[in-house]
N, CA, C and O atoms as a GROMACS GRO file, in nm:
protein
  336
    1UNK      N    1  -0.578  -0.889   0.402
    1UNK     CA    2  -0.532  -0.754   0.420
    1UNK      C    3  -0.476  -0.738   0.560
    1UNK      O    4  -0.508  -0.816   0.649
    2UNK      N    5  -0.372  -0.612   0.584
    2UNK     CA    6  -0.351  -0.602   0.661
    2UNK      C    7  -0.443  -0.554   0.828
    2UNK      O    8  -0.548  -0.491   0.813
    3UNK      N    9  -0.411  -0.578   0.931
    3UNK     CA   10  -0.501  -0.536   1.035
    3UNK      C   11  -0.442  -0.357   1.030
    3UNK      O   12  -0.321  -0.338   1.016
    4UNK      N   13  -0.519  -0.256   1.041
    4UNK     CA   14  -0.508  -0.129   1.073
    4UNK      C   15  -0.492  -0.108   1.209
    4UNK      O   16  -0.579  -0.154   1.283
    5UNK      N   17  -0.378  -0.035   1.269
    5UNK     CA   18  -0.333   0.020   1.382
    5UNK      C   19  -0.442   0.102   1.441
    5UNK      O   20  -0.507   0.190   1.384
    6UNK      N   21  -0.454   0.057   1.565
    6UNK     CA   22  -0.542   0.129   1.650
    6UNK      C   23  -0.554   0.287   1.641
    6UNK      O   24  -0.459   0.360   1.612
    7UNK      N   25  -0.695   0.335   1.670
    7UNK     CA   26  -0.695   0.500   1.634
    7UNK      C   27  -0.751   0.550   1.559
    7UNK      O   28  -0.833   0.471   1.514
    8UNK      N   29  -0.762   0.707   1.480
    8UNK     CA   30  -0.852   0.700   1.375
    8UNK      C   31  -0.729   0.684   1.282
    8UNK      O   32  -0.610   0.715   1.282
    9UNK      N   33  -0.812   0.624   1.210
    9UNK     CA   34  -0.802   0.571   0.997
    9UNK      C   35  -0.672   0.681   0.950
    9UNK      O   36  -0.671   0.794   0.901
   10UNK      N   37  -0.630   0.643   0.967
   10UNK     CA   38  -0.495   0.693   0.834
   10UNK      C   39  -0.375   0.596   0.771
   10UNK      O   40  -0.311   0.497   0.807
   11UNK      N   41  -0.382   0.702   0.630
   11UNK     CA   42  -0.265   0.569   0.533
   11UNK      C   43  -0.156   0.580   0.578
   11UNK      O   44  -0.102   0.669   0.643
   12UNK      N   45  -0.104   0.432   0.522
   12UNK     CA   46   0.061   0.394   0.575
   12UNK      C   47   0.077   0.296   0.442
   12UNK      O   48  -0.010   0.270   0.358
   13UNK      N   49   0.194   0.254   0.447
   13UNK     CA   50   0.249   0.190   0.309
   13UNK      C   51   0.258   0.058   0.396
   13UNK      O   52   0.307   0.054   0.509
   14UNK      N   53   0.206  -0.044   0.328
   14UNK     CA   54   0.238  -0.196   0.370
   14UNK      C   55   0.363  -0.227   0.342
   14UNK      O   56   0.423  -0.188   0.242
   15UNK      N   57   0.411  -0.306   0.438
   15UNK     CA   58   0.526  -0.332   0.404
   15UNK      C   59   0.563  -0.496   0.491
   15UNK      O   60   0.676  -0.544   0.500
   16UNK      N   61   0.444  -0.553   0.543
   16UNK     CA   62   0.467  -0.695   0.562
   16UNK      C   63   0.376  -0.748   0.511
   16UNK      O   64   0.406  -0.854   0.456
   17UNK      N   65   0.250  -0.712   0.505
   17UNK     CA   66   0.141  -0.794   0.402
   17UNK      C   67   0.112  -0.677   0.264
   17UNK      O   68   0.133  -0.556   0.272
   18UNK      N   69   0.063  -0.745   0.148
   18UNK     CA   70   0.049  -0.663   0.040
   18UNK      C   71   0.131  -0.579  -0.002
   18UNK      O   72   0.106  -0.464  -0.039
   19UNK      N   73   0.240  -0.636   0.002
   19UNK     CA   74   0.388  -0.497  -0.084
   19UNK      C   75   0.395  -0.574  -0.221
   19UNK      O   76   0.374  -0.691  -0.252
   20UNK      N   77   0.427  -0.481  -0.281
   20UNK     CA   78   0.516  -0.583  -0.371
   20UNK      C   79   0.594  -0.478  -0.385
   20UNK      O   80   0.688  -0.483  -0.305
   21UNK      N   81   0.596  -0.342  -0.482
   21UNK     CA   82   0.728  -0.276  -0.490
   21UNK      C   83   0.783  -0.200  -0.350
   21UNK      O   84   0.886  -0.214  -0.284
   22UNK      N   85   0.638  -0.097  -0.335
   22UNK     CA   86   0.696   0.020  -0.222
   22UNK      C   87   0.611  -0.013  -0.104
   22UNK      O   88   0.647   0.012   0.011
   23UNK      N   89   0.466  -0.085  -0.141
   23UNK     CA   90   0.366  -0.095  -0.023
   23UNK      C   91   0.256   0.010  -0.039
   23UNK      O   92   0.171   0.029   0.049
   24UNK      N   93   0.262   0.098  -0.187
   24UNK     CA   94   0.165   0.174  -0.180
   24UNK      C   95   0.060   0.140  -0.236
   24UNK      O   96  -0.029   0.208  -0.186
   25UNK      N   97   0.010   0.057  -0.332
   25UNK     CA   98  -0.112   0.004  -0.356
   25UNK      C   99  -0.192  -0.069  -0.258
   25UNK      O  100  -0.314  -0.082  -0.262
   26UNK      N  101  -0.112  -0.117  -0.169
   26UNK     CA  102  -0.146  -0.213  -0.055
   26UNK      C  103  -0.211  -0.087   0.061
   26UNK      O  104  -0.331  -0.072   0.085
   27UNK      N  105  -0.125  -0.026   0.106
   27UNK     CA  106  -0.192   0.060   0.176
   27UNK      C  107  -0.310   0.135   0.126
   27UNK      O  108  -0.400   0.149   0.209
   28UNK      N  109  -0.324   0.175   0.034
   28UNK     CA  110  -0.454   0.238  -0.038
   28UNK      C  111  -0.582   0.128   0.003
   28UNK      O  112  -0.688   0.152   0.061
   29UNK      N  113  -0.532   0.007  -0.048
   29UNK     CA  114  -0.617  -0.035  -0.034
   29UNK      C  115  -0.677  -0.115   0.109
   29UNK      O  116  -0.791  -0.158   0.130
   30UNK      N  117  -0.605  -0.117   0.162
   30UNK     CA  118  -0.634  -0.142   0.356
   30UNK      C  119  -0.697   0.018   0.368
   30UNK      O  120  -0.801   0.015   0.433
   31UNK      N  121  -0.660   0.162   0.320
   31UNK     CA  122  -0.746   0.262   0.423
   31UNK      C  123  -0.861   0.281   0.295
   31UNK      O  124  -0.926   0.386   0.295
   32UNK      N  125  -0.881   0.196   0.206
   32UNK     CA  126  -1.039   0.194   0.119
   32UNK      C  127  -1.081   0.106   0.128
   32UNK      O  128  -1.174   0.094   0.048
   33UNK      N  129  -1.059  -0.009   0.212
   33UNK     CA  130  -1.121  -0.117   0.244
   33UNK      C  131  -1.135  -0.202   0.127
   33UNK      O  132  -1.230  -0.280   0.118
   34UNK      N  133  -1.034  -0.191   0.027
   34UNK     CA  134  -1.023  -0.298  -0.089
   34UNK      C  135  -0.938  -0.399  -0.113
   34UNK      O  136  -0.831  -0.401  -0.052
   35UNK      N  137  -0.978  -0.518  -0.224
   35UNK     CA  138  -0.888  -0.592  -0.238
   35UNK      C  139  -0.766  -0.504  -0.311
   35UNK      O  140  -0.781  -0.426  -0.405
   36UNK      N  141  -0.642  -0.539  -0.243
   36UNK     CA  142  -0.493  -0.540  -0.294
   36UNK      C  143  -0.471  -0.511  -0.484
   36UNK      O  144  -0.398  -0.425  -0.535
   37UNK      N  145  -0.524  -0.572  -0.529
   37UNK     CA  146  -0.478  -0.655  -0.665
   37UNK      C  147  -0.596  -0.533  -0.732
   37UNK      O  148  -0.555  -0.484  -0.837
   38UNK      N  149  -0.700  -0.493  -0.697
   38UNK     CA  150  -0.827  -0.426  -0.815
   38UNK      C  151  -0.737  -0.280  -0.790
   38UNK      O  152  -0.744  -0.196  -0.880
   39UNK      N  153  -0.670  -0.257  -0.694
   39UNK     CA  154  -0.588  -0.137  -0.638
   39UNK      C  155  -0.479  -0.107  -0.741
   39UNK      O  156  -0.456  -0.012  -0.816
   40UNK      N  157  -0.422  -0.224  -0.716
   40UNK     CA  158  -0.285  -0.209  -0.846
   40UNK      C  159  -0.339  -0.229  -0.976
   40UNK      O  160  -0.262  -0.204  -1.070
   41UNK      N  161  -0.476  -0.278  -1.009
   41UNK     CA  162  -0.460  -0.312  -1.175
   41UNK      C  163  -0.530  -0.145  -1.204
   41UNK      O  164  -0.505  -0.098  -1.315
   42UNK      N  165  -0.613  -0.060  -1.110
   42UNK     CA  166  -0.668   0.059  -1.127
   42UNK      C  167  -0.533   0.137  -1.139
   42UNK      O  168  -0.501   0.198  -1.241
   43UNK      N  169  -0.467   0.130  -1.044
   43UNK     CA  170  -0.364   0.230  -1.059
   43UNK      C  171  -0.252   0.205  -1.230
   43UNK      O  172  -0.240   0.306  -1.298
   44UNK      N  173  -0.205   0.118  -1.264
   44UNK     CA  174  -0.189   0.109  -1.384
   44UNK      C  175  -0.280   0.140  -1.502
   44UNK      O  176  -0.238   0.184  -1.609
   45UNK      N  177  -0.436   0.109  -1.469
   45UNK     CA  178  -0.494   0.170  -1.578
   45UNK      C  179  -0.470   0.333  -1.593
   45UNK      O  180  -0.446   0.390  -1.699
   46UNK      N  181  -0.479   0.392  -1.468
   46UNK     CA  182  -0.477   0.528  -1.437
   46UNK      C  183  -0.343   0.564  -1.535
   46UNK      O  184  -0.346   0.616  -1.647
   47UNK      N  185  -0.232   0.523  -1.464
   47UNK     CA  186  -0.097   0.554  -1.514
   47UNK      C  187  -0.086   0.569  -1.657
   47UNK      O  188  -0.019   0.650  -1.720
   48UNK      N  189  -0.183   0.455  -1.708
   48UNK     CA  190  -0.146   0.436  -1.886
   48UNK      C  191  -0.258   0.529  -1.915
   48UNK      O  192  -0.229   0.615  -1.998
   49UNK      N  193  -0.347   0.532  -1.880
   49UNK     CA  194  -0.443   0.657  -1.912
   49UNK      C  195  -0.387   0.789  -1.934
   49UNK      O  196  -0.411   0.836  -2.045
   50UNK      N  197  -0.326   0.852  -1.863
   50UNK     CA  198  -0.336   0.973  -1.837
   50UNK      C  199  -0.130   1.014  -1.880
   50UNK      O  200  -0.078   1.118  -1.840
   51UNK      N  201  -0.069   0.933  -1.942
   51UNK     CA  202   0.012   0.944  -2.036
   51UNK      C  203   0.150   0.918  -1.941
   51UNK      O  204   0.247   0.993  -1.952
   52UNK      N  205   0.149   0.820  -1.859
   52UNK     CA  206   0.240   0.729  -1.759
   52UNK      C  207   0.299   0.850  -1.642
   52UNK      O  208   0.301   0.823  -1.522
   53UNK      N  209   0.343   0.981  -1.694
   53UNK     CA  210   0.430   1.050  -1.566
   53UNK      C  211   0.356   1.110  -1.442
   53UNK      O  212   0.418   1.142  -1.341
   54UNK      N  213   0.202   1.124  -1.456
   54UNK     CA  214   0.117   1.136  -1.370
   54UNK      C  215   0.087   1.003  -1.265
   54UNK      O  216   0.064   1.039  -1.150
   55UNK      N  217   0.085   0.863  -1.286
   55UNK     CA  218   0.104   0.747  -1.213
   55UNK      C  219   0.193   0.763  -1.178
   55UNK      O  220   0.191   0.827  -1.073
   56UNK      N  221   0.335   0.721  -1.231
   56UNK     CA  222   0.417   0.771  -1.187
   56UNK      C  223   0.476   0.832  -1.070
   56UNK      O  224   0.535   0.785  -0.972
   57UNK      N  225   0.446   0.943  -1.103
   57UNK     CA  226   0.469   1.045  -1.008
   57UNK      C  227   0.430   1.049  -0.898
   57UNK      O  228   0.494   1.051  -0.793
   58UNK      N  229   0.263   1.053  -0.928
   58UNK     CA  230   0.221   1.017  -0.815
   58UNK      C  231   0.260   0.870  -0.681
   58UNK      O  232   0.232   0.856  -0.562
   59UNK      N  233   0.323   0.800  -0.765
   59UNK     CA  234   0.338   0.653  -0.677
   59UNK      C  235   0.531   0.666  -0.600
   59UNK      O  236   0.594   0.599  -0.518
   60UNK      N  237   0.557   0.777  -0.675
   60UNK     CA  238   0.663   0.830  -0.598
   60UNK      C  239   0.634   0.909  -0.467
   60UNK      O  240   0.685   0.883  -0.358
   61UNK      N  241   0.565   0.988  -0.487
   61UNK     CA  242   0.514   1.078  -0.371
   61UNK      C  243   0.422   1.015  -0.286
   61UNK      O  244   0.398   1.078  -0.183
   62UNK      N  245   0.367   0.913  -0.300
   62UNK     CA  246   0.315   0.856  -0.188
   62UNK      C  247   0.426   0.775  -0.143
   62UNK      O  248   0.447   0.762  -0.022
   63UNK      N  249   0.509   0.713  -0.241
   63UNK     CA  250   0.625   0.609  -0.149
   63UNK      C  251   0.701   0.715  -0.055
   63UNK      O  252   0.715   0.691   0.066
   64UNK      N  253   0.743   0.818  -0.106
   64UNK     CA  254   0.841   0.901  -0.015
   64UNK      C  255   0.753   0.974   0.108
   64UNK      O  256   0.789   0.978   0.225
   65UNK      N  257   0.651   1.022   0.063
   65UNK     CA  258   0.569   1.127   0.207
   65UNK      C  259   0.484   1.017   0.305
   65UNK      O  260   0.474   1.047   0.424
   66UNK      N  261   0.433   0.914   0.267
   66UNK     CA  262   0.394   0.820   0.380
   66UNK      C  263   0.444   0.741   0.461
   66UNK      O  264   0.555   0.695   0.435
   67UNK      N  265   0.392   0.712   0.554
   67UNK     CA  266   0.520   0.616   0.635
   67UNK      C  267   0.482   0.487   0.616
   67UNK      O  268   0.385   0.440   0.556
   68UNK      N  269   0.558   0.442   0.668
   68UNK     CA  270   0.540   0.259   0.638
   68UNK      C  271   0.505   0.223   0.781
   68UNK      O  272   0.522   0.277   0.891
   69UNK      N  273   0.424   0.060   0.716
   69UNK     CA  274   0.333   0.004   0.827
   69UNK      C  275   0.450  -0.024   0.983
   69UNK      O  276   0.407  -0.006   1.097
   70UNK      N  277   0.596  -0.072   0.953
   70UNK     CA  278   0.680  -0.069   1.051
   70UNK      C  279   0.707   0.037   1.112
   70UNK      O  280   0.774   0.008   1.211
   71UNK      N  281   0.678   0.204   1.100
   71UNK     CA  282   0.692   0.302   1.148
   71UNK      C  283   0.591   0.348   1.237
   71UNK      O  284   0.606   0.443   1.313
   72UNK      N  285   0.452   0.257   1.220
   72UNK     CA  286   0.329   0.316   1.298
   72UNK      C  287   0.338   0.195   1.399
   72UNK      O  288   0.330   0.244   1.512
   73UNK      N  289   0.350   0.070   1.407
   73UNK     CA  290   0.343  -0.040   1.469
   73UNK      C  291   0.478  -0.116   1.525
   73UNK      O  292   0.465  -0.237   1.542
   74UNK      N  293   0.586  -0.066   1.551
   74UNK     CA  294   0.716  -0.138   1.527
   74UNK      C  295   0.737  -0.291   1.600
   74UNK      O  296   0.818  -0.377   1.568
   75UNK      N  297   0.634  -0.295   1.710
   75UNK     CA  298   0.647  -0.394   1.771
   75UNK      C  299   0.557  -0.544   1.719
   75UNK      O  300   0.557  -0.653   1.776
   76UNK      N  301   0.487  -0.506   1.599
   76UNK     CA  302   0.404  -0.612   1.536
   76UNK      C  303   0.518  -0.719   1.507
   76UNK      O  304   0.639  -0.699   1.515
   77UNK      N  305   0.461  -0.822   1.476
   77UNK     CA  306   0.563  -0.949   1.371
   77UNK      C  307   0.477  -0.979   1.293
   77UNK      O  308   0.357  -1.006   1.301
   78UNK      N  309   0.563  -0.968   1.200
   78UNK     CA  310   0.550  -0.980   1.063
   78UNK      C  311   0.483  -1.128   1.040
   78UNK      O  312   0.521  -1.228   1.101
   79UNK      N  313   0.389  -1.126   0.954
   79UNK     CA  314   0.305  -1.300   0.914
   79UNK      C  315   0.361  -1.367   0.870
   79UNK      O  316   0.436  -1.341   0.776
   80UNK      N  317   0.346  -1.480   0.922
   80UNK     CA  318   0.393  -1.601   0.876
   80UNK      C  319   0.434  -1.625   0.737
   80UNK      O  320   0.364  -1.561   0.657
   81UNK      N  321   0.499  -1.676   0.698
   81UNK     CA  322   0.483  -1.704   0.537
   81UNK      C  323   0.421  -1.852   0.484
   81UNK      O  324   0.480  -1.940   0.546
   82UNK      N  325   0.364  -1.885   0.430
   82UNK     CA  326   0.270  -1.997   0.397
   82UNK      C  327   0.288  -2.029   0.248
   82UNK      O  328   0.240  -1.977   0.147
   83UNK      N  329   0.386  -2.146   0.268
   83UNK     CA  330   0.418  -2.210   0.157
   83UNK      C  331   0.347  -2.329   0.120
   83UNK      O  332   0.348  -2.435   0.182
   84UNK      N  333   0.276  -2.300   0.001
   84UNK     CA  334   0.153  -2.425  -0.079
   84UNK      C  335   0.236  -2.505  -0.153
   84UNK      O  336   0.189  -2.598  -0.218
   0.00000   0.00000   0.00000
């Protein structure tokens, strides 16, 4: 997971470790202290639960109203990439 920016605790959208579409499952789960992956398979259960436009929706409005991890930290570099 990503390291959290100095200060108190608030979300941001990953966007060099744990993205895959927008960075918002990833960030959820860096400010709940969870793995990445139980984040996104909850949030799809949620989505298909509750009749898809509520996930959805919601994963719009966190991509657009949060900021991304390059907006709180700009001077970080980005991790290595590690090819197996």
């Amino acid at each position: 997971m990503a390291d959290a920016p100095a200060g108190p605790k608030r979300y941001y959208r990953t966007t060099r470790s744990d993205s895959r579409i927008a960075g918002v499952c990833g960030g959820l789960a860096v400010y709940f202290n969870m793995d990445p992956t139980l984040v996104r398979i909850l949030w799809v259960i949620l989505t298909l639960v509750t009749g898809l436009l509520p996930g959805i929706v919601g994963y719009v409005i966190f991509w657009v109203a949060a900021p991304s991890e390059d907006t709180l930290n700009p001077q970080a570099q980005p991790p290595a990439k590690v090819f197996r």
